[in-house]
C-alpha positions in Angstrom: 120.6 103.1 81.2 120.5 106.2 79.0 119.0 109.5 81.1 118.0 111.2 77.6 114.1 110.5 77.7 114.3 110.9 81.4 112.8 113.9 83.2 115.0 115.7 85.1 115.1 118.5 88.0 117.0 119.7 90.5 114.3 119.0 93.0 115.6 119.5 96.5 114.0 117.6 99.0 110.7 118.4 100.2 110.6 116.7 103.9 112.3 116.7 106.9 114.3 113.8 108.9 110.7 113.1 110.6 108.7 112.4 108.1 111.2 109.9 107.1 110.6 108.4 110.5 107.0 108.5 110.7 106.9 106.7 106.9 108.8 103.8 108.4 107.3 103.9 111.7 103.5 104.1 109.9 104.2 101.8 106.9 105.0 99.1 109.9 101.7 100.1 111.6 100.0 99.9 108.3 101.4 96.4 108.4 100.9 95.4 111.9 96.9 96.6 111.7 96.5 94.6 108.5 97.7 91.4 109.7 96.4 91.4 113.4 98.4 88.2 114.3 97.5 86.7 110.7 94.0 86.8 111.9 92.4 89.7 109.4 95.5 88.9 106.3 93.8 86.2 105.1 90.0 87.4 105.8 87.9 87.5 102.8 85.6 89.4 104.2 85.8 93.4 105.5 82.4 93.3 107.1 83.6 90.9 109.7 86.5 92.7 110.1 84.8 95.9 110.4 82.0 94.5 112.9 85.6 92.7 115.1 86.9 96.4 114.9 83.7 97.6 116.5 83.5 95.7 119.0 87.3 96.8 120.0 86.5 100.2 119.9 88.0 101.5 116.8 91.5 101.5 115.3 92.2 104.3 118.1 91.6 101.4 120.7 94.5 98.9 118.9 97.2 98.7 120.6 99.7 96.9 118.6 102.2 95.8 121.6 101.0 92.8 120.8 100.0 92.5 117.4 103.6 91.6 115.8 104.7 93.0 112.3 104.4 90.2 109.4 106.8 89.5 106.5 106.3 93.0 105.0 107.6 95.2 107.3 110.5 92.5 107.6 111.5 92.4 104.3 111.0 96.5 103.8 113.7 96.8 106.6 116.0 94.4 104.6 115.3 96.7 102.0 116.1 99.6 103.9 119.1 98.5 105.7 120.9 96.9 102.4 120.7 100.9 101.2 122.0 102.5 103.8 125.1 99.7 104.1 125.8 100.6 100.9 126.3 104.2 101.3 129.7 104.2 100.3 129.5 102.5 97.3 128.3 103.7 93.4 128.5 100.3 91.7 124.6 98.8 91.6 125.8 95.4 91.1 127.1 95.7 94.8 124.1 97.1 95.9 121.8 93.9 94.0 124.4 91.4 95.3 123.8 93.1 99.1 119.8 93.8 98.6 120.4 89.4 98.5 122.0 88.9 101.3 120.1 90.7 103.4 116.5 89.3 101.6 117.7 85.8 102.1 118.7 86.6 105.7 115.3 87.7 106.9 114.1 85.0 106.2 115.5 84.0 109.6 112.9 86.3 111.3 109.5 84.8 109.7 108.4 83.0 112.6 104.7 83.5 112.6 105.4 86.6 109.9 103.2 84.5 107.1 106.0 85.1 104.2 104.3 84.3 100.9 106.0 81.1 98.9 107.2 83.3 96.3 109.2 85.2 98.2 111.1 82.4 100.6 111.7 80.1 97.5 113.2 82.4 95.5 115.1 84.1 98.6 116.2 80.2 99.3 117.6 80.5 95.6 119.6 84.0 95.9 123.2 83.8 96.0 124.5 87.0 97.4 128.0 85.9 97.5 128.3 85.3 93.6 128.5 87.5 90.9 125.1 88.1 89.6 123.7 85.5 92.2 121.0 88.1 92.3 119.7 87.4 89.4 116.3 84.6 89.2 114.9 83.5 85.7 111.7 84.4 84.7 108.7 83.6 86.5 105.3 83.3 85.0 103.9 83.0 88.7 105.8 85.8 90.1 102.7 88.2 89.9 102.8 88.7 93.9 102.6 91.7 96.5 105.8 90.3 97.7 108.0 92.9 95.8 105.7 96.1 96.0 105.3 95.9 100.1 109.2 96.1 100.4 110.1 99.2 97.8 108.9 102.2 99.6 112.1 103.0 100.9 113.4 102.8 97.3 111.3 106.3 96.9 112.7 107.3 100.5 116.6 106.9 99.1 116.6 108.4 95.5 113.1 111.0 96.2 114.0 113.7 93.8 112.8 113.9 89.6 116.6 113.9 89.2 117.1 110.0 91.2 114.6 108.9 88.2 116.9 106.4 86.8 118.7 104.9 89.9 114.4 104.6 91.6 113.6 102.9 88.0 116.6 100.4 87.9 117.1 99.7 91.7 113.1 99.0 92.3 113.3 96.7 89.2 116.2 94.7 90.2 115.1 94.7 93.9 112.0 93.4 92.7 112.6 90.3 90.3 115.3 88.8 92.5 112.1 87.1 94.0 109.1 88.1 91.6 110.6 87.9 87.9 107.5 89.0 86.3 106.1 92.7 85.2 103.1 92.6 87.5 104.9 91.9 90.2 108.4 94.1 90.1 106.4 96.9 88.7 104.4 97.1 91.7 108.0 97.8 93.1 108.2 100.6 90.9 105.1 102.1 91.9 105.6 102.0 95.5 109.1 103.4 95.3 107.7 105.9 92.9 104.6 106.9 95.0 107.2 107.3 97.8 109.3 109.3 95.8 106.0 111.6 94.8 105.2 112.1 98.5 108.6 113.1 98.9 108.1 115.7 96.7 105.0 116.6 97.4 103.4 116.1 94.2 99.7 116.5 94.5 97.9 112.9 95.2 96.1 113.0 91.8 98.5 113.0 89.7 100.6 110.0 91.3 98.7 107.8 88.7 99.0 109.5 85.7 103.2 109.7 86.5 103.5 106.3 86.9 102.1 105.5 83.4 104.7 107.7 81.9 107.5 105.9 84.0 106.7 102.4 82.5 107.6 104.0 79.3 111.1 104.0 80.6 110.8 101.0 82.6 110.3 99.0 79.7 113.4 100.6 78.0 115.8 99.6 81.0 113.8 96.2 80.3 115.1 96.0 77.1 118.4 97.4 77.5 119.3 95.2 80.6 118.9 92.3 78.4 117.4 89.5 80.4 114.4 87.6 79.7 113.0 90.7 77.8 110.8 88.4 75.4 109.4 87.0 78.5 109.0 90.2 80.3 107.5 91.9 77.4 104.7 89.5 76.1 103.6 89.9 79.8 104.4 93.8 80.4 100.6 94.7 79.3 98.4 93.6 81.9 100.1 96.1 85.1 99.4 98.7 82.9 96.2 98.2 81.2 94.6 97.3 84.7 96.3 100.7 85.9 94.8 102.4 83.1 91.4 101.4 83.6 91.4 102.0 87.4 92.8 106.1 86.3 89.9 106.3 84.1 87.6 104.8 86.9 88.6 107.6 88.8 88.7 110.2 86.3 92.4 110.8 86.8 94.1 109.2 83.9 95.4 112.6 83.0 96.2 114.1 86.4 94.1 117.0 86.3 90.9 116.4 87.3 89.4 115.5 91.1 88.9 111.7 91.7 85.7 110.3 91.5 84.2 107.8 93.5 80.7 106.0 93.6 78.4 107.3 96.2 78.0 104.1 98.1 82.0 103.3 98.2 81.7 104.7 101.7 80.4 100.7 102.0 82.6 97.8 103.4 81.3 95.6 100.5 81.0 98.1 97.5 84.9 98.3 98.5 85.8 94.5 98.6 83.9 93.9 95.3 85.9 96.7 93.9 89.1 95.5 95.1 88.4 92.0 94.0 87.2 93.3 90.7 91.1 95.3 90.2 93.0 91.5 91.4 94.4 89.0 89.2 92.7 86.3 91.7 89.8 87.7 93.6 92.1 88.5 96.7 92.5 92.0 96.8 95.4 93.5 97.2 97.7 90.2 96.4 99.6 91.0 93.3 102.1 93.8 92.3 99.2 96.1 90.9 96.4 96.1 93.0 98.5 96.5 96.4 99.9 99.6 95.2 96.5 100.7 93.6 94.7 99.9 96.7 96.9 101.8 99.0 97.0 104.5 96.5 92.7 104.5 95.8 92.5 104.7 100.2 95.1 107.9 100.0 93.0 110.1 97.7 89.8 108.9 99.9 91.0 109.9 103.1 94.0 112.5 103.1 95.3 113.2 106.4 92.6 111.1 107.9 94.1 108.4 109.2 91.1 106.4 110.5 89.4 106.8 107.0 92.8 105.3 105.6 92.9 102.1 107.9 89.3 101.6 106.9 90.1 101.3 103.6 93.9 100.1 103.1 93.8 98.5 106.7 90.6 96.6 107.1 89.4 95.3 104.0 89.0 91.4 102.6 92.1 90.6 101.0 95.8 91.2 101.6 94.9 94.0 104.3 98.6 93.8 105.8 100.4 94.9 102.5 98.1 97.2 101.3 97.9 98.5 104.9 101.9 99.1 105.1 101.7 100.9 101.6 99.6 103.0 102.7 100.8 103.5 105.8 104.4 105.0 104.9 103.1 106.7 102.1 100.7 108.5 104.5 103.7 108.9 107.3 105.6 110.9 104.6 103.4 113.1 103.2 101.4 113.8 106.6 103.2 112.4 110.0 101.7 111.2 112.6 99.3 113.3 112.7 96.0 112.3 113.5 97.5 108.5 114.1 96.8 107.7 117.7 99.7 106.6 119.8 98.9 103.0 120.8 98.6 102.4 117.2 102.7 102.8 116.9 104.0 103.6 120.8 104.7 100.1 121.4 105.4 98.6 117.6 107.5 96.2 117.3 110.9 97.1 115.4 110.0 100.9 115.9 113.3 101.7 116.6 114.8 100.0 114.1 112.1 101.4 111.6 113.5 104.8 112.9 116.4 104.4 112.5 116.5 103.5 109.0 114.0 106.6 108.3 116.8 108.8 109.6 120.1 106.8 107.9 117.8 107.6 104.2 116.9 111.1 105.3 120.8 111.6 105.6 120.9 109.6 102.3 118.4 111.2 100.3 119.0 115.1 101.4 122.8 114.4 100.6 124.3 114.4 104.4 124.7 110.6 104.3 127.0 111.2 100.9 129.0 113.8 102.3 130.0 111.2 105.2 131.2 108.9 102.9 133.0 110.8 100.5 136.8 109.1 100.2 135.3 106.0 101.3 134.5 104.3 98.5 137.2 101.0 99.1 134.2 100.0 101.5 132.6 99.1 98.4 134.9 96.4 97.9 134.0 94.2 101.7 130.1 93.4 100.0 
């Protein structure tokens, strides 16, 4: 892929190793708080979530040593883990043929997890061990969450301007192996993307009006990679003319100006209706554009408030646990823990691993992780 249209910086890094931590940590919390069990995932409803959440006491009540992670949080370790394995090695085809193995892998660990069908078909179809076994044909259903609620760490491993084209290429791939179709591997993009933003500390307004100028070069790499382009472009416009409208809903299509919301968005319901207005199927928060925007739209409501955010991404009718673990790691980077009370992560489930991985990307991302594998790169060859 050609870097010439491509903005570039020499953007060091703009967080420390525990922010990298906290994203992981949170965007499983996120997760966790969403799907309660599978109980609040595949409510309809926020208001009976929000009146269950009363009567618990509020999200600072939940403790989640019980509340188990779902698919999401699975498959964004996979994610995770497949990067940092492949530390030592440049080639990207290794990297796609690795992201496989470990996507069809964890689907060993789905045991009450609620995977979506898109995701464990195709991942029962990935061939890791072949050349390009990575690769799936296009799929005019593969409009799904399933791709977008696994990339955040994408943003995590290549975070500054100058990653551009490894974020754009390796969110893309990651994404079609199991949702060939622009809405749903460009939700990939974004969440890698907003990850990367946060990262850099690019002010929360502006996210939206960024990613419009990255699908520019998205659809290049499209084209240029070659495969299924005549499928992928007749269906490229509807991620970014719903993204479009939502910026101008918000009076933020240009980055400048202060979002606006309704006055009586502060409302359960007005919320749902808008989130069910922005879906492809009345379930908010389902496909690759409006899990992202959802996530996103909760962010610039709340800022470092993260019972405001849980309200919104967390607790809302629709698919609550991936908008929930968006948002979650997008709000661990750019603020921490802060304000997050500590039965909502003390006790998560995977929170170690989820640390871990934070730390091996840090090392990644700030350059440290490179430096240990410098003369190393025969390892490339044992994928």
């Amino acid at each position: 892929m050609s870097s010439e249209h491509l903005p570039m910086s020499n953007w060091s890094i703009m967080k420390d190793e525990n922010s990298y931590k906290d994203a992981m940590v949170l965007g499983g919390v996120g997760d966790a708080l969403g799907y309660k069990n599978g109980d609040w995932e595949f409510c309809l409803q926020g208001d009976v979530i929000h009146k269950e959440l009363r009567r618990m006491g509020g999200v600072g009540k939940i403790n989640v040593k019980d509340w188990i992670v779902s698919d999401d949080t699975v498959m964004h370790l996979a994610t995770a883990e497949a990067l940092i394995e492949n530390k030592h090695c440049t080639d990207k085809e290794k990297l796609y043929c690795l992201l496989a193995r470990y996507y069809k892998e964890c689907m060993n660990d789905m045991d009450n997890r609620a995977p979506g069908n898109t995701s464990s078909s195709m991942c029962a179809k990935l061939q890791p061990e072949r050349a390009e076994g990575y690769q799936m044909p296009f799929n005019p259903t593969g409009r799904g969450c399933g791709a977008a609620m696994r990339a955040m760490c994408i943003g995590l491993r290549y975070p500054k301007l100058r990653d551009i084209e490894d974020l754009i290429e390796v969110s893309i791939e990651s994404g079609r192996m199991t949702h060939h179709h622009p809405t749903g591997y460009l939700g990939a993009l974004a969440t890698a993307l907003f990850a990367s933003y946060a990262v850099q500390d690019k002010p929360l307004k502006e996210w939206g009006a960024g990613l419009i100028d990255t699908l520019k070069h998205a659809k290049r790499y499209i084209t240029n990679r070659g495969i299924d382009v005549k499928e992928n472009i007749a269906e490229w416009g509807y991620f970014e003319t719903k993204w479009s409208s939502y910026l101008r809903l918000r009076n933020i299509s240009d980055g400048i100006n202060d979002p606006y919301f309704p006055a009586d968005f502060d409302r359960v319901e007005k919320r749902d209706q808008f989130y069910s207005m922005m879906s492809f199927d009345d379930w908010g928060g389902s496909s690759g554009h409006d899990a992202p925007m959802i996530a996103y739209d909760a962010l610039l409501a709340s800022n470092d408030n993260w019972e405001e955010l849980c309200d919104r991404a967390m607790f809302h009718g629709g698919d609550c646990d991936s908008t929930g673990s968006i948002a979650g790691c997008l709000y661990g980077i750019l603020y921490g823990i802060k304000g997050v009370p500590k039965p909502n992560y003390k006790h998560l489930e995977y929170r170690e691993r989820l640390e871990h991985t934070g730390s091996e990307l840090y090392k990644l991302a700030s350059g440290n992780g490179a430096k240990e594998s410098e003369g190393n790169s025969r390892k490339c060859t044992e994928i």
